[in-house]
N, C-alpha and C positions, 0 to 999 in steps of 0.2 A: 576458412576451412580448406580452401583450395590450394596452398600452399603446404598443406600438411598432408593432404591425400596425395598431392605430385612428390611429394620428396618418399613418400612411406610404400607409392606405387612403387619405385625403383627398387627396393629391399626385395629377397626371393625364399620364396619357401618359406621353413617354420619361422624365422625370425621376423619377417615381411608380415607374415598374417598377425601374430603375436603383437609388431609394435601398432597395425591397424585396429587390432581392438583394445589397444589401451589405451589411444587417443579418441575412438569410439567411446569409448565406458568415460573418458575423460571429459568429454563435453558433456556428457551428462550429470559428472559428478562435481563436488567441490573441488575443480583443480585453483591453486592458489597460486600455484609457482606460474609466470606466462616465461616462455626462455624463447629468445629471435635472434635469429644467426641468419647476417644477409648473406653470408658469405659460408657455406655448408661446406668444406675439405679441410684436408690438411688438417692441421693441431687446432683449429677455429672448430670442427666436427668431431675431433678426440675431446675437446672439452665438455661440448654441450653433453655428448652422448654418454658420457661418465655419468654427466649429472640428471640425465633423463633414468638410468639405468637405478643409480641413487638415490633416487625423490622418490618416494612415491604420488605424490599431488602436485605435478611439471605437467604439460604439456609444452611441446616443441614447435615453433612456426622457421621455417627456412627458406633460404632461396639457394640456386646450387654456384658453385665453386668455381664462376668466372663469370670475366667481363667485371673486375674488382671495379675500375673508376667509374660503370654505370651501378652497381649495387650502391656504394658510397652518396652517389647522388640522386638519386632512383627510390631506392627501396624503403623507406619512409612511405611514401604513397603506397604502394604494392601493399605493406602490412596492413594500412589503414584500410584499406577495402578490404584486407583478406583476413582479418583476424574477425572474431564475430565477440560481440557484447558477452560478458561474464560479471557478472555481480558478486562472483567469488573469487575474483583478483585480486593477490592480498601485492605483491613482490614482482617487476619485472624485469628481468637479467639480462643483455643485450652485448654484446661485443660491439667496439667504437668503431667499425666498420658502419655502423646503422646509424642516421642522422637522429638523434633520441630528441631534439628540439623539434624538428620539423615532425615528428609522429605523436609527441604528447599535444602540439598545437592543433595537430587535424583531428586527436582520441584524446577529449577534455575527460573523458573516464579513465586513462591508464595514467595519463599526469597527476593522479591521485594517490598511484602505488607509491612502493619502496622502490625505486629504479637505481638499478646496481645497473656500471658502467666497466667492462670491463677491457683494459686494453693489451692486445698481444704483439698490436706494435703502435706506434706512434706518427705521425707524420709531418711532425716537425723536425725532424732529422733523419728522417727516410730518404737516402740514396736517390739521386734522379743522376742521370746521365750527363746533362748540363743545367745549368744552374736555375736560365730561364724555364727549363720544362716545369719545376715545381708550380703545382698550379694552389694556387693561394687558399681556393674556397676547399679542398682535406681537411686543410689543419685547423683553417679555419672552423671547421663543422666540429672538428673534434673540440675546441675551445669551449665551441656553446653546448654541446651535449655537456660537457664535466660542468656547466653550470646551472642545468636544470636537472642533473645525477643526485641522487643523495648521498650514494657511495661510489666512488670510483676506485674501482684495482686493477693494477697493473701487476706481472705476471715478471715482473723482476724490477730492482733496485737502479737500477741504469734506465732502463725503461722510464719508470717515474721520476729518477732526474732529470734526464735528458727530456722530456715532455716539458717537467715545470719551470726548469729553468731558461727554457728557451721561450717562452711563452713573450717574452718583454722582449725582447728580440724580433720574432716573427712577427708580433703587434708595429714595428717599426717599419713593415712595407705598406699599411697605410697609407696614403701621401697625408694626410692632417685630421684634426679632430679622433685622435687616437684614443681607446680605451686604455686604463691606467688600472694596476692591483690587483689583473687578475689571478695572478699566482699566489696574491694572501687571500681571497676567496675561495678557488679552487684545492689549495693545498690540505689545509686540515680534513675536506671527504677522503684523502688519499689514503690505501694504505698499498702494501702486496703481499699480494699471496702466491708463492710458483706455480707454474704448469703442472698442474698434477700428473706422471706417467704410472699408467697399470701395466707394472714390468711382467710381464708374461714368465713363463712357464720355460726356458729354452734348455733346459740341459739336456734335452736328446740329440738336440744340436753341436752341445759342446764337445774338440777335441780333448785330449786327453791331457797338453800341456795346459789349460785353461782352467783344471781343477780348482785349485788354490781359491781361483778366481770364483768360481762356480759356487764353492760354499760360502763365500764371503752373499753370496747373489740371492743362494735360498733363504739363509736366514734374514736378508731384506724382504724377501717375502711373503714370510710369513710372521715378522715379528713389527705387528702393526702399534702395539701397547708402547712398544719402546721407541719408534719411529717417531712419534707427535714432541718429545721431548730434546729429541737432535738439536743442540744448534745451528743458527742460520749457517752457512759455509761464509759468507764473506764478515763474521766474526771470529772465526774460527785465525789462527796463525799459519801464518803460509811459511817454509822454509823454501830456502833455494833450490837452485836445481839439482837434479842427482847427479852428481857426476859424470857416474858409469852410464849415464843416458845422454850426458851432452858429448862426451868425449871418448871417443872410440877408441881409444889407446887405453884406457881403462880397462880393466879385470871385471868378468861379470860377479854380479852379485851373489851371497847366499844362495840364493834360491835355486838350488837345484835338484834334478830328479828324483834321489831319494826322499825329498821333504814331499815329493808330489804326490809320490809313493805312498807315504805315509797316510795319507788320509784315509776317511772310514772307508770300507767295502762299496756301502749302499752308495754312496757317491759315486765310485767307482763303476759300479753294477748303472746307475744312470748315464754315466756317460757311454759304455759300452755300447746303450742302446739306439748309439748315432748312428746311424746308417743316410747313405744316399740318394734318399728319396725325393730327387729333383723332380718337378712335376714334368708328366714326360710329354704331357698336353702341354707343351709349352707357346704354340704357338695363338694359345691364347689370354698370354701374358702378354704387354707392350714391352716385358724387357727381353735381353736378347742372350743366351748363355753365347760365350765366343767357343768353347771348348768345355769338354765333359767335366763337370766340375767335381766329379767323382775322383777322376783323374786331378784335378790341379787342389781341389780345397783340404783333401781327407788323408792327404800320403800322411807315415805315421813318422811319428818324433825321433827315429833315427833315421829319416829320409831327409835329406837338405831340400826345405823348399822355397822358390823363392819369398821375398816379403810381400805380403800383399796388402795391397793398400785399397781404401773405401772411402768416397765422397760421396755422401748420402743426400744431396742436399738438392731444392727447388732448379733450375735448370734455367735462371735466369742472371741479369747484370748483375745483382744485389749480392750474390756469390761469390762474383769475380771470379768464373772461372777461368779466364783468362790467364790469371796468374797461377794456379792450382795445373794448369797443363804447360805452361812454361816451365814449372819446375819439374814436370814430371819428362818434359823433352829435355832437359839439361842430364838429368839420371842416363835417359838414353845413349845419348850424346857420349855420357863417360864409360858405356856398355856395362852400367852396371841391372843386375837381372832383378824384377820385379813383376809383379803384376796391377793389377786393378779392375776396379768392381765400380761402376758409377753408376749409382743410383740416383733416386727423385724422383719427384713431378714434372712435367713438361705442360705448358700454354702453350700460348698460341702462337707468339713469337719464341723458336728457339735460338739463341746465338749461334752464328756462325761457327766459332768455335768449336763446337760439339763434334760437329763432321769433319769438320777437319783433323780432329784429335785424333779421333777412333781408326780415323786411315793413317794415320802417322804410327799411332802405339801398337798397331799390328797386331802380333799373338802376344803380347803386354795384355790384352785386354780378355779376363776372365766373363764378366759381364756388365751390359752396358743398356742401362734403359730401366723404365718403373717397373715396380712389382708390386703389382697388385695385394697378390698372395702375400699376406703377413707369415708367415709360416715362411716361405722361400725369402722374403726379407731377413727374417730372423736369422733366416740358416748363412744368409751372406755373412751377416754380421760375425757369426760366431766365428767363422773359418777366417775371418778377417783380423790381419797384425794392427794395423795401423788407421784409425779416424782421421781426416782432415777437413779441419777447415781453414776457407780464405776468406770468409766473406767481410766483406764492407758493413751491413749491416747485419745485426743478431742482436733481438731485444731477449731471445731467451736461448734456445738451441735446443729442442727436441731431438732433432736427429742424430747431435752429438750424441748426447746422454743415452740413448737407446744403444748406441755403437758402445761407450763405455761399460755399459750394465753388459755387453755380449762378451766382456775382455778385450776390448781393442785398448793399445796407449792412444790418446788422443792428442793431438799438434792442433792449438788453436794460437789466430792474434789475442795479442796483447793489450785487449782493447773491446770496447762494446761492453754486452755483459759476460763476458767469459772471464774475468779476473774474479768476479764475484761467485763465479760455478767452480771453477776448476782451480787446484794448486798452482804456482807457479813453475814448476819445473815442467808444465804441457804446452806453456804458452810461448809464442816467443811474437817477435819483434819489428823482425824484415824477411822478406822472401828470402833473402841470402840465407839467415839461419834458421829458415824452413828445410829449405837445400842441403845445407850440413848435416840436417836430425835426418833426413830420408838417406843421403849420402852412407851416414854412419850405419841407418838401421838394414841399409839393403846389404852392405858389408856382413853385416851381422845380425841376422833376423831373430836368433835365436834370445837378446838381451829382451826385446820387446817381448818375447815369448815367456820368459823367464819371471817378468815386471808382475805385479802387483800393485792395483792400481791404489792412490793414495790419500784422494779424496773422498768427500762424502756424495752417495748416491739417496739416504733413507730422505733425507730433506724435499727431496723431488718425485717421492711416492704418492700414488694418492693412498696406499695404510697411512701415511704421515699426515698426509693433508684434506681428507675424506671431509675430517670432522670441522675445519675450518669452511668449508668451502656449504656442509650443513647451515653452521650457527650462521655464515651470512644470507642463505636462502629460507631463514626461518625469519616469524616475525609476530609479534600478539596481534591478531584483528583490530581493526584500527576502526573506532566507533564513526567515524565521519567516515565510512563507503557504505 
């Protein structure tokens, strides 16, 4: 009980009291669904909290959102003392942060449930620094959780490769007497299902070149009937790159003003209602506006402004930001004019890097640091030309796809699970021809402005994926509890 009151003390106001009486009325009642998240931030807390919002017969146990290698090793125990006996536990739902072996062995009542395993990343090809740092007993834990899971999902198709077929591999740092087959045990619980995102509401946000875009955006929002039937995207056919987007000697495309033009009023009348309502309390955001972003995000579409570019992403190695401000100091270098917006979360350890960027990119730098405020997130996004990522690792990419759904083009590797999210004309291959696509687009901000993006976003909705993520947390009463 005491890991439920501390995470639901931290909520304020209507919402705070609201979720304390529903886990109030919830011990009291047939709650069926149990849902444990060691690890409460980030897309690990967009999930749960979808599905607590979703269920009506969930209750939620957490622990909060750092210190990840004592959670991993830890919090098995913590639950077992803090979850309290329920006779109406049909289903228990767990992200693979949480050792699911060591907590059915210490709670011979919950090893009874349905235990759905769900993983958002994996840690047999989890990025370490050097090679000796991997510490064996992660991956290891994750191995034996998928074998006392009944179901296990992972949250992309890369994901789940890369976990199963390393499995026989990783089992090879044993020194002898090595387990054999687990990947034809574990494989047939697998399946996946994406990250579901609840794409918000943003067209107050939106400028006026991003129309196009904007109505492609509502009707994912509201057309939930037709979303569940999308095919996967990594079935779907991928063509090449666009040209006019790889090669700046190229003619822009179609898509111009007058087509912008054209669209209905009430769109129109939507997007007017942008206004720049930066919070003016800002100093009680972590992040940090560099300049009035009234001034730099909102000038209008026959104002030349520069390109602006957004890394949205966690503030650690796993990123490589290292390489993402290498190439943004080469842009420099050739004094071509940009800006940038770097977002994320930050721990405990930030790289070096960071500080040193921020004083190098100068008045380059529109805003730099988290944001709390979804709303002022949002609003980045939307004024933003350009997504990037570098990272090393990405079993899914939330923060892309949020940057997409705003109208940004997105520059991802070639690599991870982004071949399976995204077209190939956003991907590329080497920093060099990361450099070339910012190169070209800072030249000419206006093609990315123009662009239209080309993939599929309905697949990564939860209207698409609400109802999938139901039929796994439902289940008939099982005559043996």
């Amino acid at each position: 009980m005491a890991s439920v009151r501390r995470r639901l003390g931290r909520s304020g106001g209507q919402e705070g009291e609201t979720r304390r009486r529903r886990v109030c009325e919830g011990l009291k009642g047939p709650m069926s669904v149990l849902i444990i998240e060691a690890f409460y931030g980030g897309s690990h807390k967009q999930l749960v909290d979808l599905l607590q919002e979703d269920l009506e017969n969930c209750v939620l146990y957490t622990l909060p959102a750092k210190k990840w290698h004592w959670r991993a090793r830890t919090s098995a125990l913590y639950f077992f003392q803090n979850i309290p006996m329920s006779e109406h536990y049909r289903i228990l739902f767990a992200s693979s942060v949480l050792n699911l072996t060591e907590l059915v062995a210490l709670r011979p009542d919950l090893g009874k449930l349905k235990k759905i395993l769900y993983f958002h990343e994996n840690q047999l090809v989890y990025p370490v620094k050097k090679c000796q740092e991997r510490d064996f007993q992660y991956g290891y834990n994750q191995i034996l959780s998928c074998l006392v899971a009944d179901v296990v999902v992972f949250n992309s198709v890369f994901n789940m490769e890369s976990f199963l077929t390393n499995i026989g591999k990783f089992m090879k740092l044993i020194p002898d007497h090595r387990p054999e087959d687990l990947e034809s045990i574990i494989r047939p619980k697998c399946q996946v299902i994406y990250f579901p995102i609840k794409f918000p509401d943003v067209s107050r946000f939106m400028p006026k070149h991003k129309m196009r875009h904007l109505q492609k955006t509502l009707s994912l929002t509201k057309n939930s009937s037709a979303a569940s039937t999308v095919a996967l995207p990594f079935q779907r056919e991928q063509g090449g790159p666009e040209n006019l987007l790889t090669d700046f000697d190229a003619k822009p495309g179609p898509c111009d003003a007058a087509q912008q033009e054209n669209l209905g009023s009430s769109l129109m009348q939507e997007s007017s209602l942008k206004t720049c309502n930066w919070s003016n309390n800002s100093s009680s955001h972590r992040g940090e506006s560099e300049q009035n972003p009234c001034d730099s995000l909102s000038g209008g579409d026959d104002q030349p402004r520069p390109l602006h570019i957004v890394w949205p992403h966690r503030w650690e190695h796993d990123k490589d930001p290292e390489s993402f401000f290498k190439v943004l100091m080469h842009l420099k270098d050739l004094r071509l004019n940009f800006h940038v917006s770097v977002l994320g979360e930050t721990f405990t350890d930030v790289p070096d890097i960071f500080s040193e960027s921020r004083k190098a990119l100068g008045s380059s730098v529109l805003h730099w640091g988290y944001l709390p405020s979804k709303d002022d997130y949002f609003h980045v996004l939307c004024m933003a030309d350009v997504v990037i990522s570098t990272a090393k690792h990405e079993f899914f990419g939330v923060a892309m796809l949020e940057a997409v759904y705003c109208g940004c083009y997105p520059l991802c590797p070639k690599d991870l699970a982004y071949p399976e999210i995204f077209p190939a004309e956003y991907l590329y291959s080497t920093p060099e021809q990361l450099s070339k696509r910012l190169r070209n687009f800072c030249k000419r901000p206006d093609i990315v402005r123009k662009h239209l993006y080309k993939g599929e976003m309905t697949p990564f909705s939860w209207a698409a994926l609400h109802g999938k993520f139901r039929s796994l947390l439902t289940t008939e009463p099982r005559e043996d509890l």
